[in-house]
N, C-alpha and C positions, 0 to 999 in steps of 0.2 A: 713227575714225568720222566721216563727213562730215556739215555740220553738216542740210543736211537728213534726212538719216536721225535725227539727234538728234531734230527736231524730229518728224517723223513717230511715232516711238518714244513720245516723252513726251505728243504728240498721242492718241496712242490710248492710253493707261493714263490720262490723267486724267479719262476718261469714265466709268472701272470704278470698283467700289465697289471693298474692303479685298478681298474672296475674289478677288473677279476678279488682284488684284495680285498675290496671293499664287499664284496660279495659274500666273502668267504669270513668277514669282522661281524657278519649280522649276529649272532647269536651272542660276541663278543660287546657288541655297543650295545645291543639290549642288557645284557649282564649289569654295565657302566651307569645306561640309563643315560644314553649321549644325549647332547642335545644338539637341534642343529648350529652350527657356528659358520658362518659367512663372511670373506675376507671384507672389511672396510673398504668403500672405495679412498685412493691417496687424492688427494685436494690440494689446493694450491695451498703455502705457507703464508699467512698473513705473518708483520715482524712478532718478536716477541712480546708476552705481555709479562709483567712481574707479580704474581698471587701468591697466600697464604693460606692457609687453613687457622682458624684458633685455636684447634685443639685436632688432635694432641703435637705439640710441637716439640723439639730436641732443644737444647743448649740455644741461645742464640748464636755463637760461634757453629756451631752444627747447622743452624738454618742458612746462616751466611754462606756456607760451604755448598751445599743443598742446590742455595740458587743460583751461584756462579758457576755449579757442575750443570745443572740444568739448561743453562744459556750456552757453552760448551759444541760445538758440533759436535754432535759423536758416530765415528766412523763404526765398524764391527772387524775384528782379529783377533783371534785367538786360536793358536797351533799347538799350543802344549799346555798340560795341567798347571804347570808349575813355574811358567815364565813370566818376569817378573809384573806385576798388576798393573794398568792404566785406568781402567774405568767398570766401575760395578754397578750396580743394580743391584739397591733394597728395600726394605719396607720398615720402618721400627715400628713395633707393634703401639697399635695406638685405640682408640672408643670401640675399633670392633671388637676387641680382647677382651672387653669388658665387658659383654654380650654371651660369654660363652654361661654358661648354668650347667648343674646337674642334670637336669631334665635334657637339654641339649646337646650337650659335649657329645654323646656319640656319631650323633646326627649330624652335627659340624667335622666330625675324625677327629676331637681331642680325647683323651683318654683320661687329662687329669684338668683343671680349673688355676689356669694362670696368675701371678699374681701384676697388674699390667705395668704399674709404677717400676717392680724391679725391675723385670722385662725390658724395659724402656730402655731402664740405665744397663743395662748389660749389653745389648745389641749397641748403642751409643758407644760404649765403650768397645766395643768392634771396631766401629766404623774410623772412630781417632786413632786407633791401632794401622788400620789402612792409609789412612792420612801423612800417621808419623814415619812408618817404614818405607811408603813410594814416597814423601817428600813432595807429595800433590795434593792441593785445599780441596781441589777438584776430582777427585777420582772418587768418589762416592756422589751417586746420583741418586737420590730419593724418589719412589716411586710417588707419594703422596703430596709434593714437589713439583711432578710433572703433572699427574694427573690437574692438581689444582691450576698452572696455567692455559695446559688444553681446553680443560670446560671453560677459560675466560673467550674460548673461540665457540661462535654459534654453532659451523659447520661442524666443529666434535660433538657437541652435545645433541644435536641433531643426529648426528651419527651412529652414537652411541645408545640413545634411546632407541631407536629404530634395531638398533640389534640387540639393546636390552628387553626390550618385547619379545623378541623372537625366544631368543634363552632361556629367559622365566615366562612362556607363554602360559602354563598352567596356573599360575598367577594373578591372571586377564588384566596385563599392564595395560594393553589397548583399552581399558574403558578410562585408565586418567592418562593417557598419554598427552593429550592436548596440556593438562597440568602438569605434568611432566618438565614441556617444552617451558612454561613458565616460570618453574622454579629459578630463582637465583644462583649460577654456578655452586655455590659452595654450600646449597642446600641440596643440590644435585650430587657431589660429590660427597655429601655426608650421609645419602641414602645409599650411594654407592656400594659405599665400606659399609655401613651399618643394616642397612635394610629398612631404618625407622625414617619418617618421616608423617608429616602432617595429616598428608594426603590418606584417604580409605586405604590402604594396602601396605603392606609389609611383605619383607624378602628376610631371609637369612641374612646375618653378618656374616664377614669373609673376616674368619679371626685368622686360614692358615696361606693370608695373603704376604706374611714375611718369610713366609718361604719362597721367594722371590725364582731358583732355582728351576722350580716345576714348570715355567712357565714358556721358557726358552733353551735353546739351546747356542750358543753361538760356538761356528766351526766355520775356519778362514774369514773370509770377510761376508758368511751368510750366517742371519738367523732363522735356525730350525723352530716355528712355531708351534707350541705344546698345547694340545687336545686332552683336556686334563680327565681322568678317567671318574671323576666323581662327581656327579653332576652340582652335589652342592657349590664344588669351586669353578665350574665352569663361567660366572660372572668376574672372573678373575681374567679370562681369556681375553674377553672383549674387552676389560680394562688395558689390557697391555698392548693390545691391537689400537684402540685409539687414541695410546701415545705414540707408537711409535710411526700411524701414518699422520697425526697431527701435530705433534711438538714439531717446533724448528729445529731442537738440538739433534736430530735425527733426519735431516735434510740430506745427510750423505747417503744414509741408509734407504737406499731406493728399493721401488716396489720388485724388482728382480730380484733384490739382496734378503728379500723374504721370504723363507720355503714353508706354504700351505702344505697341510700333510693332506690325504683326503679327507672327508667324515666318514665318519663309521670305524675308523682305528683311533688310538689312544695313543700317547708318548707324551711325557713328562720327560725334563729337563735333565732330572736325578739320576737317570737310566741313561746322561748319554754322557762322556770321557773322553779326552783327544789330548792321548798322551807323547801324540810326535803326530805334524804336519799332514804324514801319508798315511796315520791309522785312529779311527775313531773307536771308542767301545760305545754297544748296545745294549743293552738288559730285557730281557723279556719277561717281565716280574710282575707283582699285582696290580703296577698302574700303566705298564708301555705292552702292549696288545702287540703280537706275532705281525699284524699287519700294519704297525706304528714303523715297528724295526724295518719290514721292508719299504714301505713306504719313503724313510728317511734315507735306505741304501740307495733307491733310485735317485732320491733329488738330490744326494750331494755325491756320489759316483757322476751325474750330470753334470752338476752345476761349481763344484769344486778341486783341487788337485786330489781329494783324497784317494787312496792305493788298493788300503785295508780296509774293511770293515768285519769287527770280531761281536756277532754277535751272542753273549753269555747268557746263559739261562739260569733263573736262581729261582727259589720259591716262594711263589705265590703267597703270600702271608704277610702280615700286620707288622712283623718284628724287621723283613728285612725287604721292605718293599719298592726299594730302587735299589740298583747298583751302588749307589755311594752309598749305600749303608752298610755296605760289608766290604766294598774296595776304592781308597783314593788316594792320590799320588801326594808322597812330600817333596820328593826332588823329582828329577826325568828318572832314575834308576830307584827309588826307592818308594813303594805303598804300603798303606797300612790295611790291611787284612783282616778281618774274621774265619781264624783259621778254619773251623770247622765246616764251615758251607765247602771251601776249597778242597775238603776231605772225602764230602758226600757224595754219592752215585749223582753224576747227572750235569753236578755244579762246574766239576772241572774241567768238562767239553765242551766246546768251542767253534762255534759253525764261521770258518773262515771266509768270507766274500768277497771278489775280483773282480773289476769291471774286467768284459770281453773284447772293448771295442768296439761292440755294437749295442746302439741306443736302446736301454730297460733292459738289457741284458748281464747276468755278472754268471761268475760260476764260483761255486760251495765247496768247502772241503772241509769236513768233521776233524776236528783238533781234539784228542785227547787231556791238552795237561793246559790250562791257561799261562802260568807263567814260561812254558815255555816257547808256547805259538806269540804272546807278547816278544819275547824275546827275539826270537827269528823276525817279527816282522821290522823291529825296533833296533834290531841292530847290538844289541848292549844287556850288560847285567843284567837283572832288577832283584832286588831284596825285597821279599816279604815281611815286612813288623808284624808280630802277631799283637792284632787288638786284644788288651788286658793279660799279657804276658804267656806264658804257659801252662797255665791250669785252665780246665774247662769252666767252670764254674767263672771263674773274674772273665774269660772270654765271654762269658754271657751277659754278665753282669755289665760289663764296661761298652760291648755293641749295643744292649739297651739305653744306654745312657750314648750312644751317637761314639764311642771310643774311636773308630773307626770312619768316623767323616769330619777328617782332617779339610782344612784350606789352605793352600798354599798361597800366600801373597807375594813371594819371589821361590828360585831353586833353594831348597832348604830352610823354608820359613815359614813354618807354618805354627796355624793357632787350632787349637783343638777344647773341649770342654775343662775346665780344671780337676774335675772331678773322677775323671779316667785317672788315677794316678800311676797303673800300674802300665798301661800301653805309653804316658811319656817317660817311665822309667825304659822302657823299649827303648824308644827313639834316644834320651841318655847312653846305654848301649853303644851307637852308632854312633854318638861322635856330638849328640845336639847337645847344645846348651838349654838349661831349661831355665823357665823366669814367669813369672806372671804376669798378662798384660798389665796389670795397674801398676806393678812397677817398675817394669818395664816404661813405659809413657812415665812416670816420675822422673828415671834416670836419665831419660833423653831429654827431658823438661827442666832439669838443673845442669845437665854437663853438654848438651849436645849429640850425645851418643848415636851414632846409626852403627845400624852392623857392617861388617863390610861384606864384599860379595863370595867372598869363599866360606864365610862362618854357618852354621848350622844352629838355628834355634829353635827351637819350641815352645809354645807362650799358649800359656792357660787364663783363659778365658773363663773370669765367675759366671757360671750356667745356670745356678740355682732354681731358675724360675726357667730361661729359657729351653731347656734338659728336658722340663716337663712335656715341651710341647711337641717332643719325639721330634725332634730332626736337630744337625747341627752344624757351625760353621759352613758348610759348604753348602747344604740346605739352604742358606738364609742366604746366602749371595751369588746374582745371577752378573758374570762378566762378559760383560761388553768387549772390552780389550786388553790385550796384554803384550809385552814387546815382542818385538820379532824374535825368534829364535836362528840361532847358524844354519839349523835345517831347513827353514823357511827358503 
């Protein structure tokens, strides 16, 4: 799409209210194959209850962590990519990964056949890495953790069925839905993930439920709820809707602090970036739909301080089909890039959006060059890393393999694939230290070690299995919160 047509496009839909957008998504959610998705109603919190799953489970250290993050109230902040980590949201992949087949993997969006066991340990080894560097037992929240305590409450599971009918209505869950209601929590929550269960009927597995990422979006102290563009992962949706209005650890997180996008538009998690307080980024790419982006500009130009909103356009395609696959932050001034989208007709314009003043109203201004409308809004530097160094060819090579979706756990601390070697020779370059997570976690495990807070590091994370599953670090973890920032 050339970038004035972007611009025209996004011109006229930020004049329409919600209906009008949704009007104008029909072609767009038939494309998706939406389905419809209904906010939960919020219930009262009965106290907590303590549950497991038997399989598949982490470390016992890792469960312990799990369920004391779980219990945990957890508020929602987050103003900048890169300030320093409080509390995340994931998923280690577990039975439904085991489900994926030849026959299947396209149908589920895998493109290759995981191996689950390493997978396990590789994502585990994440999450200790998060643990060791915030210096919090607690800052890892297991999706598989919560979900398990929610189903020990009726009212979720009632809930939840009731809008798992609706989701997979082609299905016809309604004919054992009474069976349903009788299954045993954790034979509920094993058909959840898996789709298999006793009962006449089968569902797909949610094998790309550890990309936790897609599902949310948190920006100030609201979460943007994600409308996932494919309807295979649309039972993903409801899953994270009946944690967050039935766990207790989500008590702060009021039914206000939840922004419903409409139906009929799409946005993923992956496509939205809030790199300083006053400016969010948007993607309008193969999973966040023209009327996702506005949609979100209305409810948090509404409902939060935000200033900016830089909506970026990239293309539509398999290879780079959210924003963080071609741009995410290691420090406030420094991202890692895929140079060549940033090169191409189209990529590097920039539909700048203001609120007016007046309510559902903003006004647009086409941006030529992104890093430098980043700039101006942001006040400050920013350096491009080019993902996979200077040659075309490793740029390619190394954004396939995720080079370029870095996670920042504090300013200048980020964990990326180990396997990019030539984009953390980049960030080397500039000043990081590079190290491997495993020994890294050794050497703090014999000496103590933490970094301190001016040092730059880079920590590669063994990907081998997880690499396969196209997305990375920043894919796999959706955060909750992070400390305040000076701009806050």
């Amino acid at each position: 799409m050339e970038p004035l047509q972007v611009f025209e496009n996004l011109e006229g839909l930020w004049r329409k209210q919600h209906p009008a957008i949704q009007h104008c998504e029909t072609n767009r959610s038939k494309r998706y194959n939406s389905y419809e998705r209904r906010c939960l109603p919020l219930p009262s919190h009965p106290a907590s209850v303590s549950s497991s799953l038997d399989a598949p489970a982490p470390t016992a250290d890792a469960d312990d962590a799990a369920h004391d993050a779980a219990h945990a109230p957890a508020g929602a902040h987050v103003t900048s990519e890169t300030a320093p980590l409080h509390r995340v949201l994931v998923h280690t992949p577990g039975a439904e990964m085991d489900l994926v087949s030849p026959e299947n993997r396209e149908a589920l969006l895998f493109e290759d056949i995981l191996f689950t066991g390493t997978a396990r340990r590789e994502h585990e080894l994440m999450c200790a890495l998060f643990r060791m560097v915030t210096g919090r037992d607690d800052v890892v929240m297991q999706l598989r953790t919560l979900l398990a305590e929610t189903f020990e409450r009726e009212a979720a599971r009632a809930g939840f069925i009731e809008q798992l009918c609706r989701t997979e209505s082609e299905r016809n869950l309604a004919a054992v839905e009474d069976d349903l209601h009788r299954l045993p929590p954790r034979d509920l929550l094993a058909f959840a993930l898996t789709g298999h269960t006793e009962l006449p009927v089968e569902m797909p597995p949610l094998p790309n439920l550890f990309f936790t990422r897609d599902l949310a979006a948190t920006v100030h102290d609201h979460l943007v709820l994600g409308r996932t563009a494919q309807a295979v992962r649309s039972r993903e949706d409801v899953l994270l809707r009946t944690v967050l209005h039935h766990h207790p650890a989500f008590d702060r997180l009021g039914d206000d602090r939840l922004i419903e996008l409409p139906e009929g538009v799409t946005l993923e998690g992956g496509d939205v970036l809030v790199p300083h307080p006053n400016v969010v980024l948007i993607g309008h790419s193969q999973r966040t739909s023209f009327g996702g982006v506005m949609a979100a500009a209305h409810a948090l130009f509404a409902q939060t301080p935000v200033e900016h909103i830089l909506a970026v356009e990239i293309p539509q395609q398999r290879s780079c089909m959210h924003l963080d696959t071609v741009l995410t932050f290691a420090s406030p001034g420094e991202c890692v890039v895929y140079p060549p989208l940033l090169e191409r007709a189209g990529f590097g314009y920039v539909v700048h959006l203001t609120p007016t003043g007046t309510a559902g109203r903003f006004e647009t201004d086409m941006r030529p060059n992104l890093r430098r409308v980043l700039q101006d809004v942001i006040d400050h530097e920013i350096d491009f890393i080019p993902c996979g160094g200077a040659e075309r060819l490793h740029q390619a090579r190394e954004q396939w393999t995720d080079g370029s979706n870095v996670f920042a756990i504090a300013p200048g601390v980020v964990v990326g694939y180990e396997r990019n070697r030539r984009t953390f020779a980049e960030l080397q370059k500039r000043g990081y230290r590079i190290a491997s997570v495993r020994s890294f976690l050794e050497y703090h495990e014999e000496t103590g070690f933490v970094p301190s807070p001016d040092e730059k590091i880079a920590l590669k994370l063994e990907g081998t299995e997880l690499s396969r599953g196209r997305g990375g670090p920043r894919c796999m973890t959706l955060p909750l919160a992070r400390r305040r920032t000076p701009d806050d």
